[in-house]
Every structure is written in C-alpha cells, then in structure tokens.
C-alpha positions, 0 to 999 in steps of 0.5 A: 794100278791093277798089278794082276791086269798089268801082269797078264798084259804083260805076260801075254805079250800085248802093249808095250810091255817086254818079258826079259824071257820066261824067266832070269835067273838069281847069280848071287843074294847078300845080306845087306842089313837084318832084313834086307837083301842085295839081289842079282838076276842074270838076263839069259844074254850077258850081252843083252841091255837092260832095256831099261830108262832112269827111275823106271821098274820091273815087275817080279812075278813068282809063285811061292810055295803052297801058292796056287796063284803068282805074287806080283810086286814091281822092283826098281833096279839099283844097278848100273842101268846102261851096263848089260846082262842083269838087274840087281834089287835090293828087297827089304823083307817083310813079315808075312809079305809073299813076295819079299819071304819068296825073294829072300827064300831064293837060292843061287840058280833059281829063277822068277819072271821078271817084266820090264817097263812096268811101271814106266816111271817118271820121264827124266829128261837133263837139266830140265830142273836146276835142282831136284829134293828126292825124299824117301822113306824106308826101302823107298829109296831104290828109285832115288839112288837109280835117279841119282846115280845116273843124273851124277854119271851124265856128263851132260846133267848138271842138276843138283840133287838134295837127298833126304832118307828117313829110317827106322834105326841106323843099320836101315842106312844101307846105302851110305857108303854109296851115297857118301861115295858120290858126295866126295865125287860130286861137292856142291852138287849132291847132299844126302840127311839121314834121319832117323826115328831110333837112332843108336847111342851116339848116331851122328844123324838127325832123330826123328821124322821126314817131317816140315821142321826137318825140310825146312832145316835143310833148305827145302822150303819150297818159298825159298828163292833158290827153290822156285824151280825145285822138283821134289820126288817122294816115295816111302810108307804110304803114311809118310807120302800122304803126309807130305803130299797130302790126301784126298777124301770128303769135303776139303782135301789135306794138304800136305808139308810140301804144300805148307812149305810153298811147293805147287801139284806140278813140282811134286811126284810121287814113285 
C-alpha cells in the first residue's frame, strides 16, 4: 500500500476515508513495558463514535521535529471500539523509527492527525468460523486483542479463538493480564500460548519461535479434523509472516509452516 497516496486521498477528503478533525488530541500517555507505550487520543466530541469496525486501523499522520514532510504510519486501536470520545494505541518504539520516537515524544494536550478506515481491515462477520488461530508476532498483536475482544464481547458470536503471541523476552508480554483476563471469562472458548525466544530464569512460557513444531503442539495443524474450517490471521515482523505464510519470487513460490501444516490461501489472512 502506498501510505503517502492513501494520506493525501484522505486528507483531501475524496474516497470513503474520514478525518476525525484536523487533528485528536493526546489525554494521557503510560508507559506499558521498556519501549512501549499506551496512548490515549481524545476525539474533539467525547460523544462522537469512533466510527470504527473490528480488525480495522487508523492512519497517524504527523510532523516530527526538523521534518519538512508528515511521517504516516497506521494504527490498530485496542479500546473498546463501540464506546465513544477517543482511541488508545499502544506503540512500541523503535530506534530511529520517526513515527514511533514522534509518538513517544508527545506530551498530554498535544496533537496529530488521525484518518480512520485506513486500512479497511478484514470484514468480520459472527460465526462465520467455528474457530479462528490468531498468530502474532511482537506489536503485532494489536489487531489481534481488537479482533478478540469484540468476538468474546458479542453476545451473538460464538467462535473460539486460539491466540499465539510470540516475543522477544517476557516483559514483551504486555497484554497478559487482559488476556488472562478474558481466559477466566471465557473457559473453553478462548486459549492464549505465549512463546518466547529469551525467556527469563524461571518463565513458565514456551522459549523459542512461532515456528511449525510449536503450531503443531498446541493444536493447530491445520490437517486436524477439528481445523478444517480454521481461519488463521497473522500478523508480525515481516520475517516471521513470510515464514509462515510463505513467499513469492522466481520460479517455484516457498511455501510456508501454514501450508505444511494443511491450511489452504483461502483460511489465511495476513493484517
């Protein structure tokens, strides 16, 4: 996707993107873990919808300092996406990433443009899968904890969620309490594995990688009868998601764990 083309679309104002306002204004920042952030944006009407659907983003557009042209990056919001008057992101930050250093810069009251329904996100729609294997990778679990959340929070959806979030060390975990959270709430319905390649003296999680061995052993081969209609959603590192979706390039296309371990194109999505 061409974010600089998608931005000035937006910011024009043609297509079916929608500005909140020229700009929403940070309310509060917390420090979650060594290098990420919790951030809450207030839209300019504490009664105003966010506007926005499950597994969809918002577009960050801001200038940082010394910058003569804007920095764009997309967002996927982990609030409560049906409860009105702001949008929290949580940013990791990365070393010399202008977006991330500009977001983790900023102070109570001030401001960036924010463009919602950019990227539109994958169409969820209630039990259209029995079972969904959300796989994520670093801060790639944003879109997974929206998705969860509001699958677990509807009444009417009765899909089971299998969630597998692999991390650098244990303090990358910063969404365990919710997660365990919605574990108690919701026995037999929703199961979260941590995995983690540098793991502390004494971690109670899986060490090592989202890799075939590890899918395998906590049920998601993709051959199993239960899994037939399994849809799996990834998102992480770059290197992680041709791992396990495969990649394309000259001659024959790599195939990836998800295709070793039985799933077809049409059961994957990549955020």
């Amino acid at each position: 996707m061409n974010l600089s083309a998608v931005a000035a679309t937006a910011v024009a104002g043609v297509g079916a993107y929608t500005l909140y306002s020229r700009s929403v204004r940070l309310e509060s920042a917390e420090l979650v873990n060594h290098n990420t952030k919790r951030l809450r944006f207030a839209l300019p009407d504490p009664d105003q919808p966010t506007g926005l659907s499950l597994t969809s983003a918002v577009l960050t557009i801001s200038w940082p300092k010394g910058s003569w042209l804007p920095t764009i990056r997309p967002y996927t919001p982990i609030n409560d996406i049906n409860k009105p008057g702001f949008i929290e992101l949580l940013v990791k930050h990365y070393p010399g990433g202008k977006q991330s250093t500009h977001l983790h810069s900023l102070k109570p009251d001030d401001s960036i443009i924010m463009i919602r329904g950019v990227p539109p996100g994958y169409r969820w729609t209630a039990n259209q899968h029995p079972h969904v294997a959300l796989i994520a990778g670093g801060a790639g679990i944003t879109p997974m904890y929206q998705l969860t959340r509001g699958i677990l929070n509807n009444p009417e959806d009765k899909t089971k969620i299998t969630l597998v979030w692999g991390v650098n060390n244990d303090p990358d975990i910063f969404l365990r309490e919710e997660f365990s959270a919605l574990e108690k709430k919701f026995p037999g319905r929703f199961r979260a594995v941590y995995v983690v390649s540098n793991p502390e003296p004494g971690s109670s999680h899986q060490k090592g990688y989202v890799d075939k061995q590890i899918l395998d052993k906590v049920g998601l081969n993709g051959r199993d009868v239960g899994n037939n209609d399994t849809k799996v959603f990834v998102c992480g590192p770059p290197a992680m998601e041709k791992a396990l979706t495969g990649a394309k390039g000259f001659g024959k296309p790599k195939s990836g764990v998800l295709t070793e371990l039985g799933y077809t194109p049409a059961q994957i999505h990549r955020f």
